[in-house]
C-alpha positions, 0 to 999 in steps of 0.5 A: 484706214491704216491709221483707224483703230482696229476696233473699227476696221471691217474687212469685206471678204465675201460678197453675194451678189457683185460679179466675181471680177469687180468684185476682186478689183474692188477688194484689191484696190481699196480694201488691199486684201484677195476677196472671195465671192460665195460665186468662187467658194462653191465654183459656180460658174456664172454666164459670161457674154461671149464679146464683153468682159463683166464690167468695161472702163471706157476713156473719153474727153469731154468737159464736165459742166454743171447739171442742176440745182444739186451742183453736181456734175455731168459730162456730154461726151462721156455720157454720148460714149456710154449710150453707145456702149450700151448700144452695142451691149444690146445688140450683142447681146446673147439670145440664149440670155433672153431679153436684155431688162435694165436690171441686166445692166448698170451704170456707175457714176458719182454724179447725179446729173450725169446719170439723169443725162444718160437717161435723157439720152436713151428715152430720146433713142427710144426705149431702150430696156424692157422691164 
């Protein structure tokens, strides 16, 4: 990015929609710049669950194995970790929120298969979300 011309450099300063926190992770980390969501500028407050931080970095071990024919990756422990996560997400989960929908929740990997487990695994316990 340093090296780029700067006729090709965007910097991201302001985003609509991510929450505020990851948002200036994001910004921090790759873009090396303090970012301002509209969210900041306006001091709007967004809901906050009482339990949870907006976004949750999780360590587990496990073996990463291959999941198909797209040679992507998936790992077993990681994936088992994030269903219960989510599970006491769910259960936690503010009543004055209303129900939990799966648009309420994301889950971020690089790996296609890793996220075709991780919704094996929850249609196995049963639907999950509603919506």
């Amino acid at each position: 990015y340093k090296s780029a011309p700067e006729s090709l450099k965007v910097d991201l300063v302001t985003n609509y929609r991510s929450q505020r926190d990851l948002f200036a992770l994001i910004a921090r980390i790759f873009y090396g710049v303090e970012a301002v969501s509209p969210n900041q500028a306006r001091s709007a407050v967004q809901a906050v669950h009482p339990n949870f931080h907006p976004f949750s970095f999780v360590i587990c071990f496990g073996l990463a194995q291959q999941g198909g024919a797209d040679g992507s990756l998936y790992n077993q422990v990681e994936a088992e970790n994030i269903v219960v996560q989510l599970e006491i997400l769910r259960s936690g989960w503010p009543a004055k929120w209303g129900p939990i929908v799966s648009s309420d929740v994301c889950v971020v990997s690089s790996e296609y298969s890793q996220i075709v487990y991780i919704r094996q695994l929850l249609r196995q316990r049963g639907k999950f979300f509603r919506g």
